[in-house]
Steps between C-alpha positions, in 0.01 A plus 500: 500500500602107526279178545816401691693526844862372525555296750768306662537179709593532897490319833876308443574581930291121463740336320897304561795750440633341265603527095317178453183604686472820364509387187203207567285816611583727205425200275123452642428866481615531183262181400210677633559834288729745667722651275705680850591447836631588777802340707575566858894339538511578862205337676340580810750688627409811379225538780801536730657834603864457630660774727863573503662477807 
């Protein structure tokens, strides 16, 4: 049994694509006591279903 649950920071679809930006965000969580995240290089995009033609 633990007293503890890892868990890691999310949500970076809300942020600028960009080395510099990503970076910024992984900096704050990090401050606030995440020791792991989560980084989603291809943005909104992956909503999107493309067909072939």
């Amino acid at each position: 049994m633990t007293d503890r649950v890892p868990a890691y920071a999310n949500g970076w679809y809300a942020t600028e694509r960009t080395p510099e930006a990503d970076h910024a965000a992984a900096r704050e969580v990090v401050a606030r006591g995440y020791r792991a995240l989560k980084i989603d290089p291809f943005g909104n995009d992956r909503f999107e279903l493309w067909a072939e033609g």
